[in-house]
MARGUSE-796480 format. One line per 5 residues: their letters; for each residue z, x, y of C-alpha. Coordinates in steps of 0.1 Angstrom, whole numbers, plus 5000, padded with zeros to 4 digits. Layout:
// residues N
A) Z X Y  ...
//
This chain:
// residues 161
XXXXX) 7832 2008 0866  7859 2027 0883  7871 2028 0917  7883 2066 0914  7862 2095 0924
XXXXX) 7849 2117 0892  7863 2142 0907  7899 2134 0892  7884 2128 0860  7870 2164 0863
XXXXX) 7906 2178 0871  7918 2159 0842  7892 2179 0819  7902 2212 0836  7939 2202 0829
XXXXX) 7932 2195 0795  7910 2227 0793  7941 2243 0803  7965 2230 0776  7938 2237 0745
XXXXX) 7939 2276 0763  7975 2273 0760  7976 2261 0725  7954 2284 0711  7969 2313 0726
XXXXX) 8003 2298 0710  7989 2298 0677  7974 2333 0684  8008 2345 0687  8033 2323 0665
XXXXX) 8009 2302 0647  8022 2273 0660  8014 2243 0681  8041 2222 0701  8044 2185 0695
XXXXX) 8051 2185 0732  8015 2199 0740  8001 2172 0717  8015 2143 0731  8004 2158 0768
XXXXX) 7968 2162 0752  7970 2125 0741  7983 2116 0774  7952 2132 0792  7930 2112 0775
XXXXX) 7946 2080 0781  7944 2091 0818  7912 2105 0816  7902 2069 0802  7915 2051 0829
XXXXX) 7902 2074 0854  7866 2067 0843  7868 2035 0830  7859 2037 0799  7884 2015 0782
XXXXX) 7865 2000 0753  7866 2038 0741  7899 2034 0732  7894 2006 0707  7870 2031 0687
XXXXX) 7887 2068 0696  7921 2051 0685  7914 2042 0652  7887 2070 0643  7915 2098 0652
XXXXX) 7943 2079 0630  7919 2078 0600  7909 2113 0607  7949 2118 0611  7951 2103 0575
XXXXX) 7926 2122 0558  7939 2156 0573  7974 2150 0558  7959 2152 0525  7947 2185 0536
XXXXX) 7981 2194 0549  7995 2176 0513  7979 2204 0494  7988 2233 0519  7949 2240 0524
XXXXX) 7959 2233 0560  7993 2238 0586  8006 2207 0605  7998 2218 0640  7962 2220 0626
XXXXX) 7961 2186 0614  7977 2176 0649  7952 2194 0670  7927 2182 0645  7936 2147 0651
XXXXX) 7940 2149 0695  7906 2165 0695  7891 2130 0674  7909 2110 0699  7886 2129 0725
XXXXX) 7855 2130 0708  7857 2093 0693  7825 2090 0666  7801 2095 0690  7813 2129 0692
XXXXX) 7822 2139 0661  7792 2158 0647  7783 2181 0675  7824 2188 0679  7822 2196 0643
XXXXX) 7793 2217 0641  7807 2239 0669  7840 2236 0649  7819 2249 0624  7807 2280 0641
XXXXX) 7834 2292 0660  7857 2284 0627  7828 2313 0609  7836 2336 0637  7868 2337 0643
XXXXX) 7870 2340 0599  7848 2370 0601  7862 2380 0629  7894 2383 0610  7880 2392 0581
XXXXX) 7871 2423 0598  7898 2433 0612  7892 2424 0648  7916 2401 0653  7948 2392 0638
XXXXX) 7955 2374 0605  7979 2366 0583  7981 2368 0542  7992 2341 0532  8006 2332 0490
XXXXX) 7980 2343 0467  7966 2367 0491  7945 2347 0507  7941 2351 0548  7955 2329 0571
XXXXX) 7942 2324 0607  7951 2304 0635  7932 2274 0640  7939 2261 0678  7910 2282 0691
XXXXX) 7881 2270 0673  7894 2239 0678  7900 2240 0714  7864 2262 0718  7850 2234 0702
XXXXX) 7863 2208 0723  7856 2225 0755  7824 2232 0748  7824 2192 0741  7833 2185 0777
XXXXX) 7806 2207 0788  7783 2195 0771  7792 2158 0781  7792 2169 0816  7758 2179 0817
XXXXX) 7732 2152 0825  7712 2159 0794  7724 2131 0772  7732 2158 0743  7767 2142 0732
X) 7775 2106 0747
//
């Protein structure tokens, strides 16, 4: 149990909500994501942890985002994916620990296929990348994705733990 109010571990979701808006308008623009803005959302979480009490999430979220961390490099190995992608990836684990994981990737999913088709289109910006294949920015499915997680964990309906 914790003897703070929830409502600072609310602000601490806002603030965090805050920083994913930023990074996915930063790779809207320059397709980059600022190790500085990683380390803040990794920093959040701690605090967001201790804020609620939930410290034996650590011991899980911890370990289940480095592994993810690993098996994104390979990704990033074979240039099917950029490094603030894999970073992002890898913060958003550390939020979503296991018990999170499939609903955060099936929403990844989605708004992954919209924001392709979207581009695909023409309605929003891309770029072509070697080969000629397209190239979008990846920070705002991811951080839809995630802040649909903390909506979804905010409701009292038990949908993701």
């Amino acid at each position: 149990m914790t003897a703070f109010p929830p409502i600072w571990a609310y602000f601490v979701l806002v603030v965090t909500s805050a920083l994913l808006f930023w990074a996915a308008w930063t790779d809207l623009r320059e397709y980059k994501i600022r190790n500085e803005l990683i380390l803040a959302l990794a920093a959040l979480f701690v605090l967001y942890t201790a804020l609620t009490g939930h410290w034996a999430d650590l011991k899980w979220n911890v370990p289940f985002a480095a592994l993810m961390f690993a098996l994104l490099l390979a990704f990033y190995s074979r240039r099917w994916m950029g490094g603030g992608d894999v970073k992002i990836l890898a913060v958003a684990f550390l939020w979503t620990g296991l018990s999170g994981a499939l609903p955060f990737a099936i929403l990844l999913a989605l708004f992954s296929t919209a924001h392709s088709l979207a581009a695909k289109l023409g309605w929003v910006k891309s770029q072509v990348a070697a080969g000629g294949r397209r190239r979008i920015p990846f920070a705002p499915s991811v951080a839809a994705a995630l802040i649909c997680i903390f909506m979804l964990q905010s409701l009292p309906l038990g949908i993701v733990p």
